[in-house]
BAGU-53273 format. One line per 4 residues: for each residue x, y, z of N, C-alpha, C. Coordinates in steps of 0.05 Angstrom, whole numbers. Example, Ala and Ser with C-alpha at 12.3 -4.5 7.8 and 13.67 -1.06 7.14 Angstrom:
// BAGU-53273
264 -114 156 246 -90 156 264 -66 156 ~ 257 -45 142 273 -21 143 258 1 157
***
This chain:
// BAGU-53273
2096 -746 -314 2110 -748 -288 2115 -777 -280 ~ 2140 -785 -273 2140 -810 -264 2133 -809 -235 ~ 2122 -837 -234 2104 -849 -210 2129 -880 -201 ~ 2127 -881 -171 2142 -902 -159 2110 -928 -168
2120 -948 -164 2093 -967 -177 2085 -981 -144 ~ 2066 -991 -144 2053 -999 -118 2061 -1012 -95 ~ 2073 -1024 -104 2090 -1036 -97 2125 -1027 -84 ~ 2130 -1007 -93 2146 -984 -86 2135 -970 -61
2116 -953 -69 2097 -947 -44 2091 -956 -24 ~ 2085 -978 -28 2080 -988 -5 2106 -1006 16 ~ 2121 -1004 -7 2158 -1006 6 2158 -981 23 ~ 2158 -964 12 2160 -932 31 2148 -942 55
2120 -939 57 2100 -933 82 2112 -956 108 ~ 2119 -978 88 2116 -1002 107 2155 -990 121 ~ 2174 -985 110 2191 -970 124 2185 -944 142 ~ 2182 -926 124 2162 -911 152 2147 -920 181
2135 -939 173 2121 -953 198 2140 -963 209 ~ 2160 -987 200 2177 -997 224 2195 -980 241 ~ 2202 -957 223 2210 -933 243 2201 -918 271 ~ 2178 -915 257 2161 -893 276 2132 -906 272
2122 -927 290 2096 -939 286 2082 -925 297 ~ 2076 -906 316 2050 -896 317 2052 -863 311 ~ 2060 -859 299 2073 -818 299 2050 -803 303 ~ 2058 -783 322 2035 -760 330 2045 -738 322
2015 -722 325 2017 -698 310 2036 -681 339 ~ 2053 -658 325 2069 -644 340 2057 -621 354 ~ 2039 -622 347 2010 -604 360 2007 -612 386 ~ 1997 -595 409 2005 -605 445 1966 -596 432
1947 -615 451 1920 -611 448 1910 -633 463 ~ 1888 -631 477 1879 -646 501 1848 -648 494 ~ 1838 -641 470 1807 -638 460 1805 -633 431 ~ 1789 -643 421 1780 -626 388 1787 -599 387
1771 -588 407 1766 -565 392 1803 -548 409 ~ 1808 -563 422 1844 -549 430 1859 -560 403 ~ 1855 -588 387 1873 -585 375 1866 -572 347 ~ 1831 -561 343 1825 -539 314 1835 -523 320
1831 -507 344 1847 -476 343 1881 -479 342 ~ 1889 -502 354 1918 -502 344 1933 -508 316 ~ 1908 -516 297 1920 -524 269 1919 -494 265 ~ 1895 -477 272 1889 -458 257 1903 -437 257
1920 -441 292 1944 -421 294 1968 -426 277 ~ 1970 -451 271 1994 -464 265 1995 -459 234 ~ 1973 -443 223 1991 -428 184 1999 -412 183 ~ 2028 -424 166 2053 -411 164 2065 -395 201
2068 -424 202 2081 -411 238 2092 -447 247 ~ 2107 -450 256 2113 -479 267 2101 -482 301 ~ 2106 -507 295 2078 -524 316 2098 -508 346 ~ 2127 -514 336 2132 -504 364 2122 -482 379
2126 -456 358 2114 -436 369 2087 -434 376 ~ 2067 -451 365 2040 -453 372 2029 -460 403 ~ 2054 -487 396 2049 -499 436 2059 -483 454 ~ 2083 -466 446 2090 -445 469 2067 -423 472
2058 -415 459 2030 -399 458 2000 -410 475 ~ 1994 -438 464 1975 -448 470 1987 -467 494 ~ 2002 -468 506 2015 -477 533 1998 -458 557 ~ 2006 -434 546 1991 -415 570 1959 -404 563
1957 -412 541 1927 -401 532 1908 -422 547 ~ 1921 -453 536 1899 -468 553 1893 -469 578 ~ 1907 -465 597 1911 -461 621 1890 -441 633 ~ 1881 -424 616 1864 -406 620 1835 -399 602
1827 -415 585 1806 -417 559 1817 -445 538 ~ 1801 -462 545 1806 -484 533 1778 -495 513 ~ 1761 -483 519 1737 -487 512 1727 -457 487 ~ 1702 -457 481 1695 -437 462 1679 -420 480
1674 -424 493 1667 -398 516 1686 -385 529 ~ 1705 -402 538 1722 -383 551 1744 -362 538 ~ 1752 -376 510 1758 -360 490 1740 -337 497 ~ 1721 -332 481 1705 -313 471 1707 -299 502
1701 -307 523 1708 -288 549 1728 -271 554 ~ 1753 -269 541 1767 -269 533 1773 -239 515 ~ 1759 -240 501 1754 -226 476 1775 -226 463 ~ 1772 -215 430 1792 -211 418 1823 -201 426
1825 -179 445 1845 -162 442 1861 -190 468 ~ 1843 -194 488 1848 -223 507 1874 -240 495 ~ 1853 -253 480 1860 -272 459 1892 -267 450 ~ 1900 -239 434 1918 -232 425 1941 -228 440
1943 -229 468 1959 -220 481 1970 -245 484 ~ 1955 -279 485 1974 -303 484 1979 -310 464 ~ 1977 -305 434 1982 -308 412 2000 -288 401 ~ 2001 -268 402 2021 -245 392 2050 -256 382
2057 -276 403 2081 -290 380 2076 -298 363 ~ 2055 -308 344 2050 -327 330 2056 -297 297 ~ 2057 -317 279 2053 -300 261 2025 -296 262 ~ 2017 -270 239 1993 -270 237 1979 -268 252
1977 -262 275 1958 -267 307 1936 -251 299 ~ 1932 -224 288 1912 -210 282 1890 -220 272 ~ 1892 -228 245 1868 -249 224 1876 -270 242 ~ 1885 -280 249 1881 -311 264 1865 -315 292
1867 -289 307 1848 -286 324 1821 -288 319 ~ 1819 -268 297 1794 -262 284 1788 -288 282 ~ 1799 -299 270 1785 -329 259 1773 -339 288 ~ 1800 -346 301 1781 -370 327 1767 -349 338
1758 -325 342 1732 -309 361 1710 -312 345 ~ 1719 -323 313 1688 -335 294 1691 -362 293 ~ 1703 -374 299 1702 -402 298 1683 -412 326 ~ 1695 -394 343 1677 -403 372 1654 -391 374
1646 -369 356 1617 -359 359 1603 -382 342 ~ 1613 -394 318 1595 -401 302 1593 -432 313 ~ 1613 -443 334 1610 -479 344 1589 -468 368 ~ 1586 -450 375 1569 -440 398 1538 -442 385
1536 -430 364 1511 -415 349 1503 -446 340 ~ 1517 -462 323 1513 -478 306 1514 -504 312 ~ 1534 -513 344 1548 -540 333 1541 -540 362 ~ 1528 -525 385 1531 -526 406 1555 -533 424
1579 -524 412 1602 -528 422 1619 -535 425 ~ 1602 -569 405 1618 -582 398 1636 -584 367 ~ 1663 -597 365 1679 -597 343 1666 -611 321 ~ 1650 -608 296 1638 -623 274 1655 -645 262
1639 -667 261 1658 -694 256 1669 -685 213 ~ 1643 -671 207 1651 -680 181 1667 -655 166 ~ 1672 -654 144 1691 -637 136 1670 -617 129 ~ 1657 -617 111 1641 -597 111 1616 -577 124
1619 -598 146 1617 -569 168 1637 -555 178 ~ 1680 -573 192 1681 -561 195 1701 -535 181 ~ 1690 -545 159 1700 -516 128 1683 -503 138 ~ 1660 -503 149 1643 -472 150 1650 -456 174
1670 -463 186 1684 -452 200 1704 -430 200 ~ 1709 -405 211 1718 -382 199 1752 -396 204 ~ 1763 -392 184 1789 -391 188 1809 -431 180 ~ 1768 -446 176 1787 -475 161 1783 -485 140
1800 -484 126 1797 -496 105 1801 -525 102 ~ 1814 -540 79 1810 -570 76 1825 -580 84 ~ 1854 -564 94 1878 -582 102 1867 -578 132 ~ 1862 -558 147 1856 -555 168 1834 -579 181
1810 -586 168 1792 -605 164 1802 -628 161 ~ 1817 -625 153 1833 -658 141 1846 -676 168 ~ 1861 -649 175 1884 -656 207 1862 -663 214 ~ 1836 -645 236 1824 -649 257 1812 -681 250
1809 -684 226 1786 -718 226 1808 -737 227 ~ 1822 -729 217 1851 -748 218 1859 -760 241 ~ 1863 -734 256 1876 -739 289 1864 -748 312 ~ 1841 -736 300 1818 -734 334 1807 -761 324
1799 -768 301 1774 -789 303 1792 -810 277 ~ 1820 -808 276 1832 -827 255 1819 -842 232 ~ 1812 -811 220 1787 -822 180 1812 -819 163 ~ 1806 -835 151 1834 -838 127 1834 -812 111
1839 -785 124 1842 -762 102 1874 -764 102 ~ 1872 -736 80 1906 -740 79 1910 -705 74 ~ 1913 -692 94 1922 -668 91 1946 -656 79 ~ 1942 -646 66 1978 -623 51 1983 -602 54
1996 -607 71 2017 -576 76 2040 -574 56 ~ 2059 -564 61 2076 -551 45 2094 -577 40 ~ 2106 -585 58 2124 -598 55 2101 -624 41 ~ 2083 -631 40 2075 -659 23 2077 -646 0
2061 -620 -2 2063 -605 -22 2092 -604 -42 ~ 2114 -604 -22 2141 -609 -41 2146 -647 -46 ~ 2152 -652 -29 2167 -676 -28 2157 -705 -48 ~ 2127 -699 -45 2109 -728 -51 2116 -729 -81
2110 -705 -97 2119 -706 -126 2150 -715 -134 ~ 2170 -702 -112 2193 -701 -114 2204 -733 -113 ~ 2181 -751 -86 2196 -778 -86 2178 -799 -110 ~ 2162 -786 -116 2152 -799 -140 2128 -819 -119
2113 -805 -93 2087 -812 -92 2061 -807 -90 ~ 2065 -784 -106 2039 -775 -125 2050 -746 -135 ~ 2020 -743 -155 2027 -725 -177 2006 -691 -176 ~ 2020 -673 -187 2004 -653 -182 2026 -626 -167
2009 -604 -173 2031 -582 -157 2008 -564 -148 ~ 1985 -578 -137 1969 -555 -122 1960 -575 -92 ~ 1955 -575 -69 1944 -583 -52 1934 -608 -59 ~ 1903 -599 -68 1887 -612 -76 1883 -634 -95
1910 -625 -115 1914 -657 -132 1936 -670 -127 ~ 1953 -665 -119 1966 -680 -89 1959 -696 -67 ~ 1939 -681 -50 1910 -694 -42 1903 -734 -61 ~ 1885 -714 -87 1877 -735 -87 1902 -758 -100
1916 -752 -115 1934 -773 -124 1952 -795 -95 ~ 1949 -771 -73 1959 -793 -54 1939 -811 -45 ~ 1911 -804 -41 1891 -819 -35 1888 -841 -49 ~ 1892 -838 -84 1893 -861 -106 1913 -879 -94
1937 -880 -87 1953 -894 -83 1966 -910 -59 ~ 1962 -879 -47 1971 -905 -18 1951 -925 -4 ~ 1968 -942 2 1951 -974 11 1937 -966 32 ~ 1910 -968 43 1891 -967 59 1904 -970 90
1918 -994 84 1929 -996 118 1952 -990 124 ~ 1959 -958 115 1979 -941 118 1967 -918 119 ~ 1938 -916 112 1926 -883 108 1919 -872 136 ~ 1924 -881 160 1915 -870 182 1937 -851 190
1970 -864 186 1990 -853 193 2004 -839 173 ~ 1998 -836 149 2010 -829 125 2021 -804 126 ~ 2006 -783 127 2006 -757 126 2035 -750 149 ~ 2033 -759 177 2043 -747 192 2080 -770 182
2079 -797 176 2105 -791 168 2109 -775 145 ~ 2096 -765 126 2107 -752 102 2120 -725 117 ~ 2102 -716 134 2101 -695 147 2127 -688 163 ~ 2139 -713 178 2166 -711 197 2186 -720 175
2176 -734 158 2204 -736 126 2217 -717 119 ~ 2181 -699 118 2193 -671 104 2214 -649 127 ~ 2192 -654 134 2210 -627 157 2244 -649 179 ~ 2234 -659 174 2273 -670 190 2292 -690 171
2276 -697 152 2297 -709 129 2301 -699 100 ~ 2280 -695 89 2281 -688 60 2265 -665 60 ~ 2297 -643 68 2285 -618 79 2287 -603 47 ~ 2287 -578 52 2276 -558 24 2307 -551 16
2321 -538 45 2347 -547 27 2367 -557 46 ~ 2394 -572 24 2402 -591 49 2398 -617 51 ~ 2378 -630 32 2359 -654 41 2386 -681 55 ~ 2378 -690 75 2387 -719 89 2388 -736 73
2392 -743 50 2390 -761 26 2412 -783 31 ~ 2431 -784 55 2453 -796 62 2439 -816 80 ~ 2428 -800 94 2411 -816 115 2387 -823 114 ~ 2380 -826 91 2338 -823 88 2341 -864 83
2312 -859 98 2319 -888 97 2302 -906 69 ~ 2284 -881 51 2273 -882 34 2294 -882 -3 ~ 2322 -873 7 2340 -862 -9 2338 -882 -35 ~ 2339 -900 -31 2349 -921 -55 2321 -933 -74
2293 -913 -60 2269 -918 -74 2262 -897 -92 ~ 2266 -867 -76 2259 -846 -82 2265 -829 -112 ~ 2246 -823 -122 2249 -821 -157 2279 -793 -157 ~ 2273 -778 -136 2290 -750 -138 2333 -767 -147
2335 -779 -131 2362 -805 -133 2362 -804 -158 ~ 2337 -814 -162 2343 -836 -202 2354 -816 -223
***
């Protein structure tokens, strides 16, 4: 697979940055643990629909007690737009029993606690350290999942070696913000189909061109 060389890369990021220097997650969240249950709502469902959901949820259970006060079927009646609301409920009514039982309530700084969490896995883990406490992870969703191979900055077709090949490569003082421009690249420029390739401001680097 061809690779852009370091120097390429770090052409990308440093454009990215002058664009959009501080980019936030599109996630609406006022706490850890508001913005875990919002990644967790947010698979395979877009952030918008999540915040219209969790717009009125927080307002009323913002915390892991008040969830669970709540109860399941509670719960479902502000989420029901969401895809998936059923297993996804399930998840946060175990996610908040087990930060209750385990973490006393609070959101776990490290990843592997909070993987022992019902319903997160590594990308999920990845966002929350990312966002809340800015640790150089680098989460993959779908769209890094397409694009990063496609622009030739990094290699792999599963999550996880995607994951690490971007970790190998991108420059340290671009890893805080990385994820979330790949993230608005993907989804508003170098879309799945259609791509902005007229207007990308990455166009004349990007291996997919050559």
């Amino acid at each position: 697979m061809n690779l852009l060389s370091p120097l390429e890369i770090a052409e990308v990021f440093t454009r990215f940055k002058a664009q959009n220097k501080n980019p936030k997650s599109e996630l609406h969240w006022t706490s850890p643990f508001t913005l875990l249950v919002a990644v967790v709502l947010s698979a395979q469902a877009t952030d918008k629909s999540v915040n219209i959901a969790t717009e009125k949820l927080y307002k009323v259970a913002d915390t892991p007690q008040k969830i669970l006060a709540l109860g399941e079927e509670g719960l479902i009646e502000y989420i029901k737009s969401i895809g998936l609301y059923r297993s996804k409920a399930r998840h946060v009514m175990g996610l908040c029993e087990k930060l209750l039982k385990d973490f006393d309530g609070k959101v776990p700084r490290s990843r592997e606690e909070l993987m022992s969490l019902p319903g997160v896995g590594r990308k999920t883990a990845n966002v929350v350290l990312n966002v809340v406490w800015g640790e150089h992870t680098m989460p993959v969703d779908t769209h890094l999942l397409r694009i990063c191979p496609k622009i030739g900055l990094a290699e792999g077709d599963t999550p996880e070696k995607v994951e690490k090949s971007l970790l190998e490569r991108v420059p340290d003082e671009f890893m805080e913000h990385a994820h979330h421009w790949l993230i608005l690249h993907g989804r508003y420029v170098c879309t799945a189909r259609n791509p902005k390739c007229e207007s990308c401001i990455i166009s004349d680097i990007c291996l997919r061109n050559s």
